[in-house]
C-alpha positions in Angstrom: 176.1 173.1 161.2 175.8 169.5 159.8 176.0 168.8 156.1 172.7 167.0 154.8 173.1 163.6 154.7 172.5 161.6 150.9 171.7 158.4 152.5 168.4 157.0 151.5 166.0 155.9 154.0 166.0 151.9 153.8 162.3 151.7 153.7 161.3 154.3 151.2 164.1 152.3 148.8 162.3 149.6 149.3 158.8 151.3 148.3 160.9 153.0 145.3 162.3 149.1 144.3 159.0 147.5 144.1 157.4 150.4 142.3 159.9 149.9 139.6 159.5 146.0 139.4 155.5 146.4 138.8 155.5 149.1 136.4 156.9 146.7 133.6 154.2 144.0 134.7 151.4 146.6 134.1 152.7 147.2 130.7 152.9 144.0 129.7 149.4 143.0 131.2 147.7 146.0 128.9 149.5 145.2 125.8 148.7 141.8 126.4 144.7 142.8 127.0 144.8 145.2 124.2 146.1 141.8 121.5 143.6 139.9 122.6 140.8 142.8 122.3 141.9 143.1 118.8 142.6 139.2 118.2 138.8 138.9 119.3 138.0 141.8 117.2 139.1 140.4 114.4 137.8 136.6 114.9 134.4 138.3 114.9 134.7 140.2 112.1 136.1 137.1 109.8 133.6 134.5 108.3 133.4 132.0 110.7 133.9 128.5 108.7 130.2 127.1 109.2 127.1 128.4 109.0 124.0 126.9 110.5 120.1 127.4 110.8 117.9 125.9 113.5 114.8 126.7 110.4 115.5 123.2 108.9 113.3 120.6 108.3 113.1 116.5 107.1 111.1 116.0 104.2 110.4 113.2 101.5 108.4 112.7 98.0 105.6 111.9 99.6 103.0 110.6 96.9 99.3 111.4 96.9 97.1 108.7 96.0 94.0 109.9 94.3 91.1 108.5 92.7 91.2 108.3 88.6 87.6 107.5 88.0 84.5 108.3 90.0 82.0 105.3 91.8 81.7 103.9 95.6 84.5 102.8 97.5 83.6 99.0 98.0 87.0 98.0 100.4 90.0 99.6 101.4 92.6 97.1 101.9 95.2 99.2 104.1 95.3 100.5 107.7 97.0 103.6 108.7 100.8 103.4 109.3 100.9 99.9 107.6 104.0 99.4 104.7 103.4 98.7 101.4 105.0 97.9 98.6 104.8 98.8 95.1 101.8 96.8 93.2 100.1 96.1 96.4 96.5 96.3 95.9 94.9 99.6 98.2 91.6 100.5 97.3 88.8 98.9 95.3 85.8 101.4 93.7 82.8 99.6 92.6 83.1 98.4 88.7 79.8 97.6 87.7 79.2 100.6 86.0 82.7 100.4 84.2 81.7 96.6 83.3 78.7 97.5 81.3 80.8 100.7 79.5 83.4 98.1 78.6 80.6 95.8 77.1 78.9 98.7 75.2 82.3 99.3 74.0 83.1 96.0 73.1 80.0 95.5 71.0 80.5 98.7 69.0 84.0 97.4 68.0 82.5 94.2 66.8 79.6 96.3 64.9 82.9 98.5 63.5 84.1 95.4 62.1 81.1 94.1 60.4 80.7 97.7 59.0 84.4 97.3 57.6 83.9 93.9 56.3 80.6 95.2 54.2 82.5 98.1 53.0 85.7 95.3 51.9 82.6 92.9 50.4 81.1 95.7 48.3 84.3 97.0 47.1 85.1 93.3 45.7 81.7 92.9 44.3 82.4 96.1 42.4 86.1 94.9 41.2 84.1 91.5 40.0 81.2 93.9 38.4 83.6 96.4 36.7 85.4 93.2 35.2 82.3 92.0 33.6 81.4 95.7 32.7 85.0 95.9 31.0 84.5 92.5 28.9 81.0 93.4 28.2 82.6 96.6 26.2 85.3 94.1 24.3 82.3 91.7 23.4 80.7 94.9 22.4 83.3 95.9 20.0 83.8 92.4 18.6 80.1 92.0 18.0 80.6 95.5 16.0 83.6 94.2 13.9 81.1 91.2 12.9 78.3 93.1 12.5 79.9 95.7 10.2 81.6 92.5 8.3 78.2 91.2 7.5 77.3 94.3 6.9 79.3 94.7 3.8 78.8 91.2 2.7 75.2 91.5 2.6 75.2 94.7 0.9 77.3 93.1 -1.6 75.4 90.4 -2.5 72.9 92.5 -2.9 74.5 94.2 -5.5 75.3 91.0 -7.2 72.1 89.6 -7.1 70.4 93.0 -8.6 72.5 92.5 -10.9 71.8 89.2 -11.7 68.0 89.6 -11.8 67.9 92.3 -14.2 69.9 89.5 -16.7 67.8 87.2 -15.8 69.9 84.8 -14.1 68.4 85.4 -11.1 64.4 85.3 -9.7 63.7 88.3 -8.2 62.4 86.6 -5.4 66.3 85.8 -4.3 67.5 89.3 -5.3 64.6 90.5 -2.5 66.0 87.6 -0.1 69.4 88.8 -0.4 68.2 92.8 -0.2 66.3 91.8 3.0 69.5 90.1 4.4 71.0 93.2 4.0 69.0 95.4 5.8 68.9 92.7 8.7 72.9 93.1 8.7 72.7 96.9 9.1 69.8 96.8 11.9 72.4 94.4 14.0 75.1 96.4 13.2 73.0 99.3 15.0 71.8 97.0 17.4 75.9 96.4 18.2 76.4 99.8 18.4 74.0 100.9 20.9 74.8 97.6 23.2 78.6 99.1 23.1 77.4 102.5 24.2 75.4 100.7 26.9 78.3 98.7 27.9 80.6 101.3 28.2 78.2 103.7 29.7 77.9 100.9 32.8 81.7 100.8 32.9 82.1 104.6 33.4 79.5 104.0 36.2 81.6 101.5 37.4 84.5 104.0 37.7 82.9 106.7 39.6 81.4 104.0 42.2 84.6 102.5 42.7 85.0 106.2 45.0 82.0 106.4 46.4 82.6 102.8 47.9 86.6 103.2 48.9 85.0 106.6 50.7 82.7 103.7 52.7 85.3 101.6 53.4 87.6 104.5 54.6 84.6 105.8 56.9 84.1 102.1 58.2 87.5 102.0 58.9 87.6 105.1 61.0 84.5 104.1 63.0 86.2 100.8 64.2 89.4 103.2 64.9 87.4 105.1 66.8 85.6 101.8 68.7 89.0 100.6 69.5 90.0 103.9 70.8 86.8 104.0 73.0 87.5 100.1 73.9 90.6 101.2 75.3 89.4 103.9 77.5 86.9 101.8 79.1 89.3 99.2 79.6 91.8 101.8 81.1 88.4 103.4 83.4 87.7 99.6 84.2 91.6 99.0 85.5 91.7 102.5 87.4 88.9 100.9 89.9 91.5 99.4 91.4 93.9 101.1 92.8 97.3 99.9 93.5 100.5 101.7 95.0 102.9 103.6 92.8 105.5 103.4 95.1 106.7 101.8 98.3 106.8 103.1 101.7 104.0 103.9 104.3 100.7 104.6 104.3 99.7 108.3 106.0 97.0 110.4 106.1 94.1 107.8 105.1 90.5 109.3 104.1 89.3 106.7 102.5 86.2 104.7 103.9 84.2 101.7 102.4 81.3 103.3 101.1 82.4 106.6 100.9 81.6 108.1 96.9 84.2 109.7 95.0 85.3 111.9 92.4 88.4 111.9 90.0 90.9 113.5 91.7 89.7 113.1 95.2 92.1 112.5 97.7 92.6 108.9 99.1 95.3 108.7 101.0 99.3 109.1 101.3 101.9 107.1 100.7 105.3 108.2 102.9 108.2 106.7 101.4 111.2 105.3 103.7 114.4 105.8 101.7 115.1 109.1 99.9 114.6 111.5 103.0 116.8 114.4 102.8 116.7 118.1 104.7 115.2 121.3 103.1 117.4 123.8 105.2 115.9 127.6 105.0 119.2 129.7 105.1 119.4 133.6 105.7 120.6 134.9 102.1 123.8 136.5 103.6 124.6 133.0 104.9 124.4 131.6 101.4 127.0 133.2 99.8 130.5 130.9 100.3 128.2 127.9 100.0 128.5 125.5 97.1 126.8 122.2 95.7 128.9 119.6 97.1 129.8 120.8 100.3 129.6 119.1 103.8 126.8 119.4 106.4 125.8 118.0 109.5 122.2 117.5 110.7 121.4 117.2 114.2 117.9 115.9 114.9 116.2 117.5 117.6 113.7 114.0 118.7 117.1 111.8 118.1 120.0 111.6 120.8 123.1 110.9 119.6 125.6 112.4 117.2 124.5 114.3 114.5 123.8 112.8 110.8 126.2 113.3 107.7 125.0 114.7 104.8 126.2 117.3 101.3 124.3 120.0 99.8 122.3 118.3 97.0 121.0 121.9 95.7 119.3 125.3 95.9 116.3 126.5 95.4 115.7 128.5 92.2 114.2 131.4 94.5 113.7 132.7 98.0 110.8 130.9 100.4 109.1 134.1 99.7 108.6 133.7 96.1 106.3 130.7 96.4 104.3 132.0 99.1 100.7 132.2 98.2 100.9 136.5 98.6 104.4 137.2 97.6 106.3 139.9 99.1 105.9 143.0 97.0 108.8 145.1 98.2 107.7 148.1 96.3 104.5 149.1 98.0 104.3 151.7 101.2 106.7 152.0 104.0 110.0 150.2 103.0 111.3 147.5 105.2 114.4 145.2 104.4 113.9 141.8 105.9 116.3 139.2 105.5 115.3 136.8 102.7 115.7 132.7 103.7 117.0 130.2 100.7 115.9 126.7 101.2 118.5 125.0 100.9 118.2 120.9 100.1 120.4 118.4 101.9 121.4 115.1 100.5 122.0 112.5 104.2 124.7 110.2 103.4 123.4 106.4 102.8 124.6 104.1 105.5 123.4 105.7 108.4 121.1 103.8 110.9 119.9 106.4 112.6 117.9 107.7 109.1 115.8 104.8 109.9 114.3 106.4 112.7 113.5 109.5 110.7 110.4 111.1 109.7 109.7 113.4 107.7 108.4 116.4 109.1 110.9 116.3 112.2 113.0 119.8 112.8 116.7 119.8 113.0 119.5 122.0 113.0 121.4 121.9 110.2 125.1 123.4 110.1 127.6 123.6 106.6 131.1 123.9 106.1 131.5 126.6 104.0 135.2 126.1 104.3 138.1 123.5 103.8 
């Protein structure tokens, strides 16, 4: 009987060779697939280093011009689309009526100041009267001192004289004459008395006029305050009838027609300014979170070609879009339901650019931040 041979067929070593050369392949194919399953993994789960929103928008500080006063339009010197600059006249309202306020209110500051200057006349008349009042009391008083020296004199000489004519070296006649002089000395002494009581008692009125006429001229003086006030508003109504721009840029939204009658506060027309356009971009709030004033953004317009503008974030807003919605969100009421609040975000474009030129407010874009270095 033969002994079983241990030779190996050639072709099965073959089979068994090649075997043993793919096996280490196929392990280092899955680990291979099984790094970059986890490398993808984790790429997704890491905050990526932008963050962009397609719910971005150009705007500007547009400025509404409105009327100030009421009347007819009587021209509008603009077109639609056309540039202005500031100071250029834009729409004329009809001033007659604002004419004849300003007249009525110029002649009631000219009848203010003729009721100030008789109020400033009468108080001088009664400075120059309470002068002669004061030096009719001291004429008063000296006529008194005179009057009471006479006084005495006559009343002694009539003494004396009595005297005399019961010695006989007298006529009675002259001791009469000199009694009668007597008397007449105290009757003007009386006499100076009462015209000092008079005088001062016109002095004292004096005094309490002297208020009654610096209340006039305070009250005159307020009335032309107030005329002068009112002079100034008609003036300033007067000016506001033609209308001028506040700022430059170019004119939008015109309403305003020749003839057309208006109100204050009535709409006119817009005026779109050129430079100062920037991007309010409405970010979820999980998207705001690594950004920062400051950082880096780009702004692709979706009407421009090209490469995308250059810009920072300039600021946030102090609360969600939803806040300033006419009906708020109220969170609280029925059926709870979390949706995502947006931020608006405002973009500063950098200055230089020539495509900004070409920009209009109102235009969509997709604005994307680099929330990292």
């Amino acid at each position: 009987m033969n002994a079983p041979s241990l030779t190996m067929d050639p072709a099965l070593a073959t089979e068994v060779t090649v075997k043993r050369r793919k096996l280490p392949r196929a392990l280092v194919a899955g680990a291979a697939a099984i790094l970059l399953a986890g490398a993808g993994a984790a790429w997704i789960a890491m905050p990526g280093a932008n963050e962009s929103t397609d719910n971005a928008y150009l705007r500007a500080d547009a400025t509404i011009v409105s009327a100030r006063v009421g009347g007819t339009v009587t021209e509008v010197l603009v077109r639609d689309n056309q540039q202005v600059r500031a100071g250029d006249p834009l729409i004329r309202i009809d001033p007659q009526e604002y004419d004849a306020k300003l007249s009525v209110a110029e002649a009631s500051v000219s009848d203010a100041d003729a009721g100030v200057a008789s109020a400033r006349a009468a108080l001088v008349t009664f400075v120059a009267d309470r002068q002669v009042a004061e030096a009719d009391v001291a004429v008063a008083q000296s006529t008194i001192v005179s009057a009471d020296a006479e006084r005495r004199r006559a009343e002694a000489d009539t003494a004396r004289y009595s005297a005399l004519s019961e010695r006989g070296f007298v006529t009675q006649r002259d001791a009469e004459r000199i009694a009668a002089t007597a008397i007449d000395a105290r009757a003007q002494l009386r006499r100076s008395v009462a015209s000092l009581a008079v005088s001062r008692d016109k002095a004292l009125a004096t005094g309490v006029r002297r208020a009654a006429l610096e209340a006039d001229l305070a009250q005159a003086q307020a009335v032309a305050a107030r005329a002068r006030a009112s002079l100034r508003l008609a003036q300033q109504d007067r000016g506001y009838t033609f209308i001028r721009a506040a700022i430059s840029g170019q004119i939008g939204n015109r309403q305003a027609q020749t003839g057309d009658l208006v109100q204050p506060g009535t709409r006119l027309l817009t005026i779109v300014p050129q430079a100062g356009l920037y991007v309010v971009a409405n970010f979820k709030e999980t998207q705001t979170g690594r950004m920062l004033i400051g950082q880096r953004a780009k702004v692709k317009v979706d009407a421009l070609d090209g490469p995308a503008l250059t810009g920072r974030i300039d600021s946030f807003a102090p609360a969600s879009g939803s806040e300033f919605a006419l009906l708020p969100f109220e969170p609280g009421s029925g059926n709870f339901t979390k949706i995502v609040q947006r931020v608006p975000v405002r973009i500063a474009l950098d200055p230089g650019q020539t495509a900004v030129t070409r920009l209009r407010p109102g235009l969509s874009v997709t604005a994307s931040v680099r929330v990292k270095p």
